[in-house]
C-alpha positions in Angstrom: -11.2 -44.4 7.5 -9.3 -46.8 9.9 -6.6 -48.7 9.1 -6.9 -52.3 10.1 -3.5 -52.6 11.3 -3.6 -50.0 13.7 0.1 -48.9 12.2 0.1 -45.5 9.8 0.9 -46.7 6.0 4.3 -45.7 4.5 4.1 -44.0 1.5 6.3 -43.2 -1.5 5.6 -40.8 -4.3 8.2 -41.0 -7.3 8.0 -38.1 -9.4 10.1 -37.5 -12.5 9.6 -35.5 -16.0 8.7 -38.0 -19.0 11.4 -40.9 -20.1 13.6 -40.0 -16.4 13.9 -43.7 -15.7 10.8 -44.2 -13.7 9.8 -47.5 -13.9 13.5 -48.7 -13.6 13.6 -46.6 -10.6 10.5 -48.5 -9.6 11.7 -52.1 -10.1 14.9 -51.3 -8.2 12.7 -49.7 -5.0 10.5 -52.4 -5.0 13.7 -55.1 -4.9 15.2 -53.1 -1.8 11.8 -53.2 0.3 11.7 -56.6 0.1 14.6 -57.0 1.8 12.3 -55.2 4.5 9.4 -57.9 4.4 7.0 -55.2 3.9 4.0 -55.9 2.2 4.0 -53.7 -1.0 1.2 -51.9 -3.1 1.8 -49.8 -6.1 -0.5 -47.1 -7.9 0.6 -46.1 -11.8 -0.7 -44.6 -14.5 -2.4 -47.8 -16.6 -1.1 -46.4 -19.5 2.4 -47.2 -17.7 4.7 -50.3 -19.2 6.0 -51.2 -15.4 7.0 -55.1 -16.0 6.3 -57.1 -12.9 8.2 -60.3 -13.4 7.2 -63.5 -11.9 9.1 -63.3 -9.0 7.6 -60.0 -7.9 4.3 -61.1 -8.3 5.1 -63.9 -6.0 5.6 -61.6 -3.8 3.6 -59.5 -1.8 2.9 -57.2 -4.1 -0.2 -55.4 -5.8 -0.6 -53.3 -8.7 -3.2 -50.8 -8.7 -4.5 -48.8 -12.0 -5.6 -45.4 -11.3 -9.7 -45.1 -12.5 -9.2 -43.1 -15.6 -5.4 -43.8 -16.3 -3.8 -41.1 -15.2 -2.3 -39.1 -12.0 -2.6 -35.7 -13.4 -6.4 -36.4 -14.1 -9.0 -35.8 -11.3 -6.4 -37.0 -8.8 -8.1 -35.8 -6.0 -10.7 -38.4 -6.8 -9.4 -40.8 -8.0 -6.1 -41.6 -5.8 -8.2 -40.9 -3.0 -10.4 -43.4 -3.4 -8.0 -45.9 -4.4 -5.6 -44.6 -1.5 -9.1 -45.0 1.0 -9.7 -49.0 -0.7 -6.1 -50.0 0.3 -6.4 -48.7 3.6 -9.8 -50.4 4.6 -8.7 -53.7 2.9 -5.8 -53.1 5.8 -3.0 -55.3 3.4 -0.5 -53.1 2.6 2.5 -51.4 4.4 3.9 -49.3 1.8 2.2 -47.8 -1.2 4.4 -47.1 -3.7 2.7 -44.3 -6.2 4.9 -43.4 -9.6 3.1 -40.1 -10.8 2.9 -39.3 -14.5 5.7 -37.1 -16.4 3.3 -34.6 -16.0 2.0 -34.9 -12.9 3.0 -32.2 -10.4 4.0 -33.5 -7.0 2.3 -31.2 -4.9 -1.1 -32.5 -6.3 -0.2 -36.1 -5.3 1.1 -35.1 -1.9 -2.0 -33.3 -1.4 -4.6 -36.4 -2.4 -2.2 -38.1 0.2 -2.5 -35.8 3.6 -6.6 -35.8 2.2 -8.7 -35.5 5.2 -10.6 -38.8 5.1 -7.2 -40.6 5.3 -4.6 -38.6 6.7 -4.8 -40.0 10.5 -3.8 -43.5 8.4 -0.3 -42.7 6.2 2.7 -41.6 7.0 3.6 -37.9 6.1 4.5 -39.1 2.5 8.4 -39.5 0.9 8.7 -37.9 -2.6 11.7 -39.2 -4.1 12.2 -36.9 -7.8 14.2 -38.6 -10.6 16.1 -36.0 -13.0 17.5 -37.1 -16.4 20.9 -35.4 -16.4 21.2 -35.6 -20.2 17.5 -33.8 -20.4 17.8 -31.0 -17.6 21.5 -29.9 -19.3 19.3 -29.2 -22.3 16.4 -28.3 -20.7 16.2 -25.1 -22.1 15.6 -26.4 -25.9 11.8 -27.0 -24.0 9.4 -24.7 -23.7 8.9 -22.0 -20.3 6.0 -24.5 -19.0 8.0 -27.7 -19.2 10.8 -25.9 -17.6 8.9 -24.5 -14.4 7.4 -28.0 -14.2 10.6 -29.5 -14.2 11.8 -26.8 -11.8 8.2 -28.0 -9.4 9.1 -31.7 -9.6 12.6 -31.1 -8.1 11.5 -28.3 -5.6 9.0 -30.8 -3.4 11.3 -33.8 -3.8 12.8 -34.9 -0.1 15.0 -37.4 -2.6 16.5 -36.3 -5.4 17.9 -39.1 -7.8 20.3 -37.6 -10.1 19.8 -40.3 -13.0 21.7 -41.0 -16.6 25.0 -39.3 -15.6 27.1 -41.1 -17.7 25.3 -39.5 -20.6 27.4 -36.0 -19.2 30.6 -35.2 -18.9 31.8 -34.2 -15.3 32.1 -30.8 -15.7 28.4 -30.8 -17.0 27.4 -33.2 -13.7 28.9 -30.4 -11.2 27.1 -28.0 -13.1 23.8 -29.6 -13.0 24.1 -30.2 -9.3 24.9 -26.7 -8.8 21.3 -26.0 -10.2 19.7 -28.5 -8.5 20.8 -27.1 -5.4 19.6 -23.9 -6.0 16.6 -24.8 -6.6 16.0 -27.2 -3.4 19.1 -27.1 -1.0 17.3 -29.3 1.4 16.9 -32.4 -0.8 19.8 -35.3 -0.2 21.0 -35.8 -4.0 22.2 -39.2 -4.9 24.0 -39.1 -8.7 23.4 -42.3 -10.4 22.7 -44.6 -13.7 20.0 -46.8 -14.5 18.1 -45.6 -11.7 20.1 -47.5 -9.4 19.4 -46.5 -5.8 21.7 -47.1 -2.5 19.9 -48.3 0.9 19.6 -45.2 2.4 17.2 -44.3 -0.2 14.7 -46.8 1.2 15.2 -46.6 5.3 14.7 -42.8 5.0 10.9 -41.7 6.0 9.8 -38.4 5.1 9.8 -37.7 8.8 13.7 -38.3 9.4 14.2 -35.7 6.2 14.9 -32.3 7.8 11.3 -32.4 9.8 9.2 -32.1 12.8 5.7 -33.5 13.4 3.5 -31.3 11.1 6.0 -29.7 9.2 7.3 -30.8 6.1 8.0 -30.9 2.7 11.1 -28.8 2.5 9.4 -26.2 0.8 5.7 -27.5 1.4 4.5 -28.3 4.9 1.5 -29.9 6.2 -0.8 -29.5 9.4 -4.0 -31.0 10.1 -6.6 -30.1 12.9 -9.6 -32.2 14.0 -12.8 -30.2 15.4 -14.6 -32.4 18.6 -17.7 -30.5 18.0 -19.5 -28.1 15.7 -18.6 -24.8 15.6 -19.5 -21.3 14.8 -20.1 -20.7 10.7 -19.2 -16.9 10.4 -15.9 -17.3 12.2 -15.0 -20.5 10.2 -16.1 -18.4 6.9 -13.4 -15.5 8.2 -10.6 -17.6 9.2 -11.0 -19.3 5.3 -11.4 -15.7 3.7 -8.4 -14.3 5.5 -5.9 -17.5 4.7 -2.6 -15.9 4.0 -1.0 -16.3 0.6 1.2 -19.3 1.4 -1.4 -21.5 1.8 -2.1 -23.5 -1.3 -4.6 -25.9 0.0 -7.1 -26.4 2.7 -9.5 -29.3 2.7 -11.7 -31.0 5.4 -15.2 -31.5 7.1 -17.2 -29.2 9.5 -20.3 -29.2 11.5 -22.0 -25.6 12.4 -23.6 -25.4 15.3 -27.0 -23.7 13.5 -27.1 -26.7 11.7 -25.8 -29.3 13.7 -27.2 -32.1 11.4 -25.2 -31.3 8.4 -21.4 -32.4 7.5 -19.9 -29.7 5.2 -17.1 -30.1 3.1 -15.1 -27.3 2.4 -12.1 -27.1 0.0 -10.1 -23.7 -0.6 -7.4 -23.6 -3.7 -6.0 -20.8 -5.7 -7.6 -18.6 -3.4 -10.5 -19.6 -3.7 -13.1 -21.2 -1.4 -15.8 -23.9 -2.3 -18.1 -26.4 0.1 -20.9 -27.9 0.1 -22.9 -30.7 2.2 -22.0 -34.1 2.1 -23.2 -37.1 3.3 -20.5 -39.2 4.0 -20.0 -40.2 7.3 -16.1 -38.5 8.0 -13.9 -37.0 10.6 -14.5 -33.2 11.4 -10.9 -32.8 9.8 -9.3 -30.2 7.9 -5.8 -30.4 6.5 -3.9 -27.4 5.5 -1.1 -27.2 2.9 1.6 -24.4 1.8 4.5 -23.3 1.8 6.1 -21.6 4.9 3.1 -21.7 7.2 2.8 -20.5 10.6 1.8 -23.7 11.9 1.2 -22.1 15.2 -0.7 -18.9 14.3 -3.2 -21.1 12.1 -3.6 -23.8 15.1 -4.1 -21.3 17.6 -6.9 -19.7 15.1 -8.9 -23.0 15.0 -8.8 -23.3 18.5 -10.3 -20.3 19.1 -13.3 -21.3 16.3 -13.4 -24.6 18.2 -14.0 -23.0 22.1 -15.6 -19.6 21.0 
């Protein structure tokens, strides 16, 4: 995939539980980019009630339904494909995406670093919108809602502490105190009516606490690119013996006893699949998790790639 432009795409994830003030959040993003001339593209839910007034549409500024409606369904289809369209069409220079309620982050992020595009974005920004009024009474929900709560703020570079007017102080210090614990990395901004500060938009995910491959706080990414087929049985150990902080691996191989053939292999939940394709792609695999040993797991595909 090959971006027109020949400049990687910026790209924002907003992530939030249900009724956190994401489509405010969005409106108020998408004013303070255009004070930055960039040409903006946006991926929701169609379900979604985002109002784009005249003015915006003026602008340059798309909207893009996901096929199917919704982020938490077959994303790794689905905002691929639409992520791989905007890239060849080579108009945009930020993609906004605003991920269901119930969406977890990590699956966005990873349809984002996907193989077929990741040499064209930017290591993605996840900003994470909390409801103040709903995570004080978050335990009236049930354990799931809670941990995906907890998941939303844990991968979030950004986190917008919304609706505080709805707590008292002492309840705001409180809430920050657990906001904290769970991800002491993020930068929180307290706020109401999703109302962001400039900062917000001239951080990339690459100034926030990170190096070249590393990133997401708590979930880092690292891609490797093979020049030439390579040896099956060692590529079959290095994916059986993946430690346990790897959550994902995805990407495309040729074997040297079967040179012909593109393979695509994908590896979740400790589990492998792959199969042939015939898509014409890079010989890329990307690698996501938490704490990785960037180093180690380079040095491993090297030695596949020149043994």
């Amino acid at each position: 995939m090959i971006n027109n432009k020949k400049q990687k795409i910026s790209i924002t994830i907003i992530s939030g539980f249900l009724g956190s003030g994401k489509t405010t959040l969005l409106n108020n993003y998408i004013r303070q980019l255009f004070k930055k001339d960039e040409k903006i593209t946006i991926i929701m839910n169609e379900f979604g009630s985002f109002d784009v007034d005249s003015l915006l549409i003026e602008e340059d500024i798309t909207v893009k339904s996901l096929i199917n409606g919704c982020v938490c369904c077959d994303l790794n289809n689905d905002l691929v494909l639409q992520l791989q369209s905007l890239i060849k069409e080579g108009e945009s220079q930020h993609i906004l995406i605003e991920s269901t309620g119930i969406a977890h982050p990590l699956e966005v992020f990873a349809a984002c670093q996907d193989p077929t595009i990741v040499n064209d974005v930017e290591i993605p920004k996840i900003i994470g919108l909390v409801d103040a009024l709903r995570f004080n009474n978050r335990m009236k929900y049930t354990v799931e809602t809670n941990e995906l709560m907890e998941e939303q703020i844990k991968y979030s570079d950004i986190i917008i502490l919304n609706k505080m007017d709805l707590v008292t102080q002492v309840e705001l210090e409180n809430i920050k105190k657990q906001l904290v614990s769970i991800n002491n990395k993020a930068t929180i901004y307290v706020t109401t009516y999703s109302k962001l500060d400039d900062v917000v938009v001239k951080n990339k995910a690459a100034d926030i606490n990170r190096h070249v491959h590393v990133h997401h706080h708590n979930v880092q990414s690292m891609k490797y690119t093979f020049s030439s087929p390579i040896d099956r049985q060692l590529f079959y150990q290095f994916i059986m013996r993946l430690p346990d902080e790897v959550f994902r691996l995805k990407g495309f191989v040729k074997f040297k006893d079967q040179s012909d053939s593109t393979y695509e292999f994908q590896f979740s939940m400790g589990l492998p699949t792959y199969g042939i394709t015939d898509r014409e792609v890079p010989l890329t695999i990307v690698i996501i998790g938490e704490m990785l040993d960037t180093t180690r797991l380079k040095n491993q595909l090297e030695m596949i790639q020149f043994t």
